[in-house]
C-alpha positions as CSV (number, residue, x, y, z in Angstrom):
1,X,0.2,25.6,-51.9
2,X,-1.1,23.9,-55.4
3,X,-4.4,25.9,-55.4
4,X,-4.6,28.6,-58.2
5,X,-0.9,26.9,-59.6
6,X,-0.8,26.6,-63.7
7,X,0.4,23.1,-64.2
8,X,1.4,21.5,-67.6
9,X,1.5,18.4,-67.6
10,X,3.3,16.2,-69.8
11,X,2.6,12.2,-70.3
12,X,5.1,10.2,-72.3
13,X,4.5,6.9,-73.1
14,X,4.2,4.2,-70.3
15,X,1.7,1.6,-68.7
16,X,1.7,4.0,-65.5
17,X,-0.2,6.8,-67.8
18,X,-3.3,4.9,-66.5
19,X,-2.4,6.4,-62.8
20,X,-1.4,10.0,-63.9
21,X,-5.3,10.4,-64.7
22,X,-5.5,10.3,-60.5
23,X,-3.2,12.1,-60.3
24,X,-5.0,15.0,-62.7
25,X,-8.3,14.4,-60.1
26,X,-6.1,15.0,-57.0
27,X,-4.1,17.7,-58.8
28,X,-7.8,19.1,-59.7
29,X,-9.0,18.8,-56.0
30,X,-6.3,20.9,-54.5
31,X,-7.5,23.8,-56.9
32,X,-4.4,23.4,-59.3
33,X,-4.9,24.8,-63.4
34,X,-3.8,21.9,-66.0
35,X,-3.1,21.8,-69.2
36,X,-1.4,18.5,-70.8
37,X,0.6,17.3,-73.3
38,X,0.5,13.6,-74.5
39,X,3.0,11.9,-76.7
40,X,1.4,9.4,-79.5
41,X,2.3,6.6,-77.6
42,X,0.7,7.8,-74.5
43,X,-2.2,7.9,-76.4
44,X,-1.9,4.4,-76.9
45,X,-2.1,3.5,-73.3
46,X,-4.5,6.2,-71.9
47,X,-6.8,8.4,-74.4
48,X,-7.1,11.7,-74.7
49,X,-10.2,12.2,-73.8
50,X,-9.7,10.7,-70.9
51,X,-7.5,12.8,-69.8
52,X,-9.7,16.3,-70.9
53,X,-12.3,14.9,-68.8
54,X,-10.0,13.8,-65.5
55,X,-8.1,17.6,-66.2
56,X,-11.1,19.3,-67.6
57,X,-8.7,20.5,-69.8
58,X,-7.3,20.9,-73.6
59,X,-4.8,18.0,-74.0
60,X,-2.3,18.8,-76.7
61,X,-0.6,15.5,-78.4
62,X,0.0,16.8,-82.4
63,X,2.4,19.7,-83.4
64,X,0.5,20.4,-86.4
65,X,-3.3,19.7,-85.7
66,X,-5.6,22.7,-84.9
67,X,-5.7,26.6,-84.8
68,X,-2.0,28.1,-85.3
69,X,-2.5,31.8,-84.2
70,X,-0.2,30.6,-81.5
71,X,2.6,28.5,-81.3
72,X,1.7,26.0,-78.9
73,X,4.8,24.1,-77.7
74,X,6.1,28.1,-76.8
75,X,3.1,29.5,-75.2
76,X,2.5,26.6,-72.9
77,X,5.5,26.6,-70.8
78,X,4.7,30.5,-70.8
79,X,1.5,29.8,-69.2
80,X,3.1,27.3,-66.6
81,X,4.0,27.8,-63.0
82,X,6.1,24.6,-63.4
83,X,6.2,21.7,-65.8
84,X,5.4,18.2,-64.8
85,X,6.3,14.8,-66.9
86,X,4.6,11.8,-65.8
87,X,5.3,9.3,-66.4
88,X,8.9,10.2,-68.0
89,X,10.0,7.0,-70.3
90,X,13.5,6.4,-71.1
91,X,12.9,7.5,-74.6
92,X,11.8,10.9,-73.9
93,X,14.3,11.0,-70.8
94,X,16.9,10.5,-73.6
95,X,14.9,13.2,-75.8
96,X,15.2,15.5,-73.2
97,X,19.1,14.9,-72.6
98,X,20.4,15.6,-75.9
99,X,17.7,18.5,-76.5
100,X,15.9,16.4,-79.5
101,X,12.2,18.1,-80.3
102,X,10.6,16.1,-82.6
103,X,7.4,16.1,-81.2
104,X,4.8,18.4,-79.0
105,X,6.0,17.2,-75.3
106,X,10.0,17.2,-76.2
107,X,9.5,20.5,-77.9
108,X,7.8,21.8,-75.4
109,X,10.2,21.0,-72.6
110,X,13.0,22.6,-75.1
111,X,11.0,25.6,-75.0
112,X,10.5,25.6,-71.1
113,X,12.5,28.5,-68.5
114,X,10.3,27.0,-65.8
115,X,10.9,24.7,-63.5
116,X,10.7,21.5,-64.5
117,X,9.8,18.1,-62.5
118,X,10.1,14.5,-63.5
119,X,8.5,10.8,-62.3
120,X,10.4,8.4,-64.2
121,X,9.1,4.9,-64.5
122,X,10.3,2.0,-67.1
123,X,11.5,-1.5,-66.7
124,X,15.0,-1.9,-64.1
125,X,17.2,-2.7,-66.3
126,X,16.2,0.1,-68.7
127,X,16.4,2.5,-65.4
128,X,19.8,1.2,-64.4
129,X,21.2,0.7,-67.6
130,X,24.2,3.1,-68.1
131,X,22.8,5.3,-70.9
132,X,19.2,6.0,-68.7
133,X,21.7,6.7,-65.4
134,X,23.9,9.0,-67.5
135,X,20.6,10.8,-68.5
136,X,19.3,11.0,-65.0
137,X,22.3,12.5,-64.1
138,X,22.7,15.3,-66.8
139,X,19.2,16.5,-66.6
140,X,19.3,16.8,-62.5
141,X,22.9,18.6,-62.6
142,X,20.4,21.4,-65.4
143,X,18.4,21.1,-62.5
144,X,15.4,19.2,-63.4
145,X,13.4,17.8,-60.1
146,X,13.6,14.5,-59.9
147,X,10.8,12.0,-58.0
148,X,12.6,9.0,-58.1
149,X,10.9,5.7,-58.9
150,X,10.1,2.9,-56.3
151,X,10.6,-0.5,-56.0
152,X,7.9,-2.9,-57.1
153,X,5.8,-5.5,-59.5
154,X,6.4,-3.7,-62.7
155,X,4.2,-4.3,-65.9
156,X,6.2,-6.3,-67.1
157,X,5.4,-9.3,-64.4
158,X,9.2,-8.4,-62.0
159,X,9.9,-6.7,-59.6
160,X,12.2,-4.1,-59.1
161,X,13.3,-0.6,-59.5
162,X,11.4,2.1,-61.9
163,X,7.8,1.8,-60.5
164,X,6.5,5.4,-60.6
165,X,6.0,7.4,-57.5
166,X,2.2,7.3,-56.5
167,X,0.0,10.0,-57.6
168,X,-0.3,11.4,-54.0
169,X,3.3,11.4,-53.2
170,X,3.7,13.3,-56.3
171,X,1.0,15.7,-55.3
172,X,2.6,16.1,-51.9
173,X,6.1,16.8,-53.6
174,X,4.2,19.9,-55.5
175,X,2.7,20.8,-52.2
176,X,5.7,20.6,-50.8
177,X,7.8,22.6,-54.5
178,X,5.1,25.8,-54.0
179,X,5.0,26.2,-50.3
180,X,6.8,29.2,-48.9
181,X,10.2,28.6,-47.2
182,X,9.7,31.7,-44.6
183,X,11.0,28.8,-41.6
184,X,14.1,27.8,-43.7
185,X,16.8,28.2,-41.1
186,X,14.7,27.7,-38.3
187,X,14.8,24.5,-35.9
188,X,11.3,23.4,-34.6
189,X,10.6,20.4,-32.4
190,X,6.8,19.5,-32.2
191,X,5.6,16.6,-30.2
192,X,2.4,14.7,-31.0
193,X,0.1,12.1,-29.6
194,X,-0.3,10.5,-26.5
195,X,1.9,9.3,-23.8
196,X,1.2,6.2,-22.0
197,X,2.3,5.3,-18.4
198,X,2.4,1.6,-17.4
199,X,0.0,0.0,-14.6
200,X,1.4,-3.7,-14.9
201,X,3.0,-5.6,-17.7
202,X,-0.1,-5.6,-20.0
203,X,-2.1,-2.4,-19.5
204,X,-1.2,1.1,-19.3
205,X,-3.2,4.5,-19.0
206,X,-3.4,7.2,-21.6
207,X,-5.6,9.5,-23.1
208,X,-7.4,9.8,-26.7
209,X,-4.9,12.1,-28.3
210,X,-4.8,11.1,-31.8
211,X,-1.8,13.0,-33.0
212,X,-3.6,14.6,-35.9
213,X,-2.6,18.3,-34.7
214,X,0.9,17.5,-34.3
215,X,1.8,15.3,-37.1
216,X,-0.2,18.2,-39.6
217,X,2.2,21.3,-37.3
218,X,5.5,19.1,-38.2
219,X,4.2,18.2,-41.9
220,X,3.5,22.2,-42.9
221,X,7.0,23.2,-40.9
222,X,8.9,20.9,-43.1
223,X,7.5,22.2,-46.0
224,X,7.7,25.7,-45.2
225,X,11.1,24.8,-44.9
226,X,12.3,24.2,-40.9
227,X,14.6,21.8,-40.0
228,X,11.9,19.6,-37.9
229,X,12.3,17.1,-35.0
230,X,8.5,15.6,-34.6
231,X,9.0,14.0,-31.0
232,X,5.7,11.4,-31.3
233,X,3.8,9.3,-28.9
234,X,2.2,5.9,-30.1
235,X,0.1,7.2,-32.8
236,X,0.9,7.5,-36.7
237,X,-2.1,9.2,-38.6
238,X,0.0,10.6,-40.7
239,X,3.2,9.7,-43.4
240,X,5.7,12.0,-42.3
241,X,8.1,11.3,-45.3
242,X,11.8,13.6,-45.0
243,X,11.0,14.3,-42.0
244,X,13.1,12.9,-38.1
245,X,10.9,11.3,-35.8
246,X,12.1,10.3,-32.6
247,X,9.2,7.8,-31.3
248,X,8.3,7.7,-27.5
249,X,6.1,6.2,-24.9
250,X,5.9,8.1,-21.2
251,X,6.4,11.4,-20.3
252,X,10.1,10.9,-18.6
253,X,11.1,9.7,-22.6
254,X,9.2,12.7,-23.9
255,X,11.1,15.0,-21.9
256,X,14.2,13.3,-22.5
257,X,13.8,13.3,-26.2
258,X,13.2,17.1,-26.2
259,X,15.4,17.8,-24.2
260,X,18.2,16.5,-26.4
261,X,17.4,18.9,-29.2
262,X,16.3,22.1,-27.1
263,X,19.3,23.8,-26.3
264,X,19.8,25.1,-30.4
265,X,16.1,25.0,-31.5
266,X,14.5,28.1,-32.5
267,X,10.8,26.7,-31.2
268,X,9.0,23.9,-28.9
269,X,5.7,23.7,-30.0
270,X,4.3,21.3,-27.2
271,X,1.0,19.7,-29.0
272,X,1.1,16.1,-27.4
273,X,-1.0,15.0,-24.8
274,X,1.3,14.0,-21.9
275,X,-0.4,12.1,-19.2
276,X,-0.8,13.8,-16.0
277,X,-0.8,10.8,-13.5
278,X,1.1,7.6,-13.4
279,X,0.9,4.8,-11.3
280,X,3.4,5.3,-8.3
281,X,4.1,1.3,-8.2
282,X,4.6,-0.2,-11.4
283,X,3.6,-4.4,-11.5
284,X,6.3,-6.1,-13.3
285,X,3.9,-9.1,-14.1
286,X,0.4,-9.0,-15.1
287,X,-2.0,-8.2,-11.8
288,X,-4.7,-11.0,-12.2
289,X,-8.3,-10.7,-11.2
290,X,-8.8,-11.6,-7.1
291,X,-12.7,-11.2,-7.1
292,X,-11.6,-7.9,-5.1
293,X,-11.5,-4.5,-6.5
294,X,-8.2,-3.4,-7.4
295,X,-6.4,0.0,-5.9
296,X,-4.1,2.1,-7.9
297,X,-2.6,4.7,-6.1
298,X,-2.0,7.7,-9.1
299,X,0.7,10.5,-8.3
300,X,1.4,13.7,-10.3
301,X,3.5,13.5,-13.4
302,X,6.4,14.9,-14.7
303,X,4.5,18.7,-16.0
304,X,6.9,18.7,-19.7
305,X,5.5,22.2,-20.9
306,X,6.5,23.9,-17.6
307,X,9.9,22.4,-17.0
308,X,10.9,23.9,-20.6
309,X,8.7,27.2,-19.9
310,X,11.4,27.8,-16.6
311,X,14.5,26.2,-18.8
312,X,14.1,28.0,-22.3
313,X,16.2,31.1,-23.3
314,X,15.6,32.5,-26.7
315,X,13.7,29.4,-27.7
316,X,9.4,30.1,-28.8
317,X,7.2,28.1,-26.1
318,X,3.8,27.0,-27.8
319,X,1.3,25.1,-25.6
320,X,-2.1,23.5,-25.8
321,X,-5.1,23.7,-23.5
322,X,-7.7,21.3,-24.2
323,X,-10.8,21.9,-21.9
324,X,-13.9,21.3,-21.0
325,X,-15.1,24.6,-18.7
326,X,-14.3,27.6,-18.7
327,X,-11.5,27.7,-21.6
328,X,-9.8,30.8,-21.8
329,X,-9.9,31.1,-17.9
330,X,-7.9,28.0,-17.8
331,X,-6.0,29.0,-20.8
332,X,-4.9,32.1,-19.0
333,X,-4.0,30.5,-16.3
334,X,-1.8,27.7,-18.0
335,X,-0.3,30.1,-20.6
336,X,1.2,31.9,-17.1
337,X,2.1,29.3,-15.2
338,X,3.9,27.3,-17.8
339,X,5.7,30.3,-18.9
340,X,4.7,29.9,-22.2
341,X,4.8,32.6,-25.4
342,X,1.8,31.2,-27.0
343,X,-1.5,28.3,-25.9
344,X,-3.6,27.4,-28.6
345,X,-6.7,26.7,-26.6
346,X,-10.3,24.3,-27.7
347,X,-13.0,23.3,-26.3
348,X,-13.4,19.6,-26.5
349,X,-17.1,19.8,-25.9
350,X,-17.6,21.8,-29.1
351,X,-18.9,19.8,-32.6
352,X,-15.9,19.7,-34.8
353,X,-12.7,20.4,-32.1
354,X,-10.8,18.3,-29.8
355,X,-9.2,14.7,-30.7
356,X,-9.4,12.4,-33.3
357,X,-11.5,14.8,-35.8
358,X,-9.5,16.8,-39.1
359,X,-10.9,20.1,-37.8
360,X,-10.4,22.5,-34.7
361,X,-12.0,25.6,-33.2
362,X,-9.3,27.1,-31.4
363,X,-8.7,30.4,-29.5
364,X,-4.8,31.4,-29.2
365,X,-3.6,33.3,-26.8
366,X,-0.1,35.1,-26.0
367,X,0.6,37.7,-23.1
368,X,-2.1,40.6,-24.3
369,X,-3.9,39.1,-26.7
370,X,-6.5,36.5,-27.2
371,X,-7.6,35.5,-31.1
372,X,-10.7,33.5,-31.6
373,X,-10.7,31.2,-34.8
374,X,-13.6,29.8,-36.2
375,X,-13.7,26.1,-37.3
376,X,-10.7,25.0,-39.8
377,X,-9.1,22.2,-41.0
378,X,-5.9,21.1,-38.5
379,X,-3.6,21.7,-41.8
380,X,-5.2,25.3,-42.0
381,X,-4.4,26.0,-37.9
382,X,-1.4,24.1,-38.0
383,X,-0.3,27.3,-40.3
384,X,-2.1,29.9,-38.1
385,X,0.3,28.3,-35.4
386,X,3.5,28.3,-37.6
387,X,2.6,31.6,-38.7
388,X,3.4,33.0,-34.9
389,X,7.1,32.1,-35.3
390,X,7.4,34.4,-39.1
């Protein structure tokens, strides 16, 4: 987690300075401490005031300007949880290689036993020339963090490599960097989303499962360090960068999917929506309008949760119960019946819960206990949830 985090920041000179100063508001917004270091020539792209007000911070950029009861370039990296250079040029890149300190930022970084994480950015054939590469390499086998750059229209009017990573991937990386690893080790599959169950060639029933729960379950797993298998229906509300997603459509693929992995994985945690009926015949072609009412004769579908409640050995069972009466009654009843460890149950009829929304009100339940939560954020139950499996 970034909130309460010291961050120094350090921005060398480069026409993606201009970005970092989102990043510093999104840095900002996830509670994160800052305190940044420019070189002179970032101050010729980006000012440093704008970057005091963005950070509400001190920005540091001379060696030898103001108050010397401490010694700046040493007491910063002190101060820091890790240090972060965006955007790193090839000149300081090269700086840092050969341990040069010649001004606050290099210095600084010569100073540092913190971590320390770079987002390189200059022109490709800077970035690929031999020298940068050679540089790249040294500082990552010190074990500098790297965030590589992307491809794209560079500032210099071509595209190619050395387009810095965008501010909220970076910020997601950091998320990612402070997060606990308690589930390293551990295998989870979570599925997500919908299912859908064809009617004719065109149309299909489903439900309004957005996938939000799932996709934020497999997200915090990942970064608390699982090895994740996010199994998702047709939904993507989510980027789900590093991590395996094995995309499906009806229940039978579901259960397939899972099943493939389930046999070594330490948890199923079951938060997609699988539809409950399908259509017992299946139209091939479209089924055109008659002026008659049209009959679809609906039988039970395959029940996912309970086929791996009667099949799983050591493996952790976590179901959902969405509802509208009498929830924990229900709850109860599926948690049983399914064989599960653990339901997470909500009511769909309370403000702020059920699908499509970026907050629940759930209840979880396990054998001989039932824990009411009041209304959070899916990324904050998503970690009640994972927390079951510590």
């Amino acid at each position: 987690m970034i909130k309460g985090k010291n961050i120094l920041l350090g921005v060398s000179g480069g026409i993606a300075a201009y970005k970092v100063l989102d990043l510093c508001s999104r840095l900002k917004k996830e509670g994160a401490n800052l305190k940044i270091i420019m070189t002179k020539a970032a101050c010729e792209f980006v000012s440093p005031l704008s970057f005091e007000t963005m950070g509400k911070c001190l920005v540091y950029s001379d060696m030898f300007e103001g108050s010397h009861e401490k010694v700046h370039h040493i007491e910063l990296p002190k101060w820091a949880d890790v240090f972060l250079v965006a955007p790193l040029s090839a000149n300081t890149l090269a700086k840092m290689t050969y341990g040069i300190a010649d001004n606050m930022l290099t210095a600084s970084l010569l100073a540092c036993d913190k971590d320390i994480i770079v987002a390189p950015t200059m022109n490709t054939n800077m970035l690929n020339n031999k020298a940068t590469q050679n540089n790249l390499k040294t500082i990552k086998e010190r074990g500098v963090h790297i965030i590589n750059p992307n491809s794209g229209l560079l500032a210099c009017d071509t595209r190619g490599d050395g387009r810095m990573e965008e501010p909220v991937n970076i910020v997601r990386y950091l998320d990612y960097y402070f997060t606990k690893k308690d589930l390293k080790g551990k295998k989870i599959i979570v599925s997500a989303g919908p299912t859908v169950e064809p009617i004719d060639y065109v149309r299909f029933i489903t439900n309004k499962s957005s996938g939000k729960m799932g996709y934020n379950i497999a997200i915090e797993a990942f970064k608390r360090g699982a090895d994740v298998k996010l199994v998702s229906g047709p939904v993507n509300p989510i980027k789900t960068n590093g991590i395996d997603k094995i995309n499906i459509r009806t229940n039978l693929e579901l259960k397939e999917a899972i099943d493939k992995e389930f046999d070594d994985c330490d948890a199923l945690i079951m938060s997609a929506a699988p539809t409950d009926y399908k259509v017992r015949e299946v139209s091939d072609k479209k089924i055109k309008k008659n002026g008659d009412n049209l009959n679809l004769e609906l039988i039970e579908n395959i029940d996912i949760l309970k086929y791996f409640g009667n099949k799983k050995d050591k493996q952790v069972l976590i179901g959902f119960a969405a509802e509208t009466d009498d929830l924990i009654k229900n709850a109860k009843i599926k948690l049983e019946s399914k064989k599960a460890d653990y339901i997470i149950a909500n009511d769909l009829k309370k403000k702020g819960a059920g699908f499509d929304v970026d907050t629940n009100i759930a209840s979880i339940l396990s054998k001989d206990k039932v824990e009411k939560l009041d209304i959070m954020t899916k990324k904050e139950l998503a970690n009640k949830i994972l927390d079951l499996l510590v």
